[in-house]
GULUMPA-729315 format. One record per residue (C-alpha): x, y, z. Coordinates in pm, whole numbers, plus 50000, padded with zeros to 5 digits. Example, Ala and Ser with C-alpha at 12.3 -4.5 7.8 and 13.67 -1.06 7.14 Angstrom:
2
512304955050780513674989450714
END
This chain:
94
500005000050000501815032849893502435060050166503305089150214505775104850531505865144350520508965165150661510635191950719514065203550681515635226550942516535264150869519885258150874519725235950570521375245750274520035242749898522575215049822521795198650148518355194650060519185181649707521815157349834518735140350117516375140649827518445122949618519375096849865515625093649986515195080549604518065061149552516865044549839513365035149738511155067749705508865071549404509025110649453509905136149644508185168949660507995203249801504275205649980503895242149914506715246349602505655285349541505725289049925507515325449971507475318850371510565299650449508705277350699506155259550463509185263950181510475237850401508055213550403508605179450208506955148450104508425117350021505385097849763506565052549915504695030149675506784997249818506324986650181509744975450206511405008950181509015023950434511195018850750514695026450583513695059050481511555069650818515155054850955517185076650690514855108550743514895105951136518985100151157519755136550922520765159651093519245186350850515725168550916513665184051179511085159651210509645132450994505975112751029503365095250807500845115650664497805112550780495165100650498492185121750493488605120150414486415150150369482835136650539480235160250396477305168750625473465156450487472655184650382475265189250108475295153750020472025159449883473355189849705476195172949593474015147249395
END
């Protein structure tokens, strides 16, 4: 089942930095890697990442790879979300 683990680099993390951990997170089984907000002009979402798993078995090496970096200030699986209308819009919906 594919997943996906969203992170974010620290401040201190250079442009090359970020290139070298995103090539490494695919060399070492990612399908993708992608900015969340990639015309962010705020430097704190410009800093937020996700990594696209489509094989299990690479899961736990890269929540292991992303965790270890030091230029990683926190990693985690991203939540999967369901937008529950209420009745009323259902209806509309339809």
């Amino acid at each position: 089942m594919p997943a996906k683990v969203q992170f974010k680099f620290r401040d201190d993390a250079s442009s090359d930095d970020r290139q070298e951990l995103i090539a490494k997170l695919e060399d070492s089984g990612a399908d993708r890697v992608e900015a969340i907000f990639p015309d962010a002009s705020d430097d704190e979402l410009a800093t937020l990442y996700r990594a696209l798993i489509d094989d299990d078995n690479h899961y736990s090496e890269l929540m292991r790879l992303l965790k270890r970096s030091r230029k990683v200030e926190f990693a985690e699986p991203e939540a999967e979300r369901h937008l529950i209308l209420p009745p009323e819009l259902k209806a509309k919906a339809r």
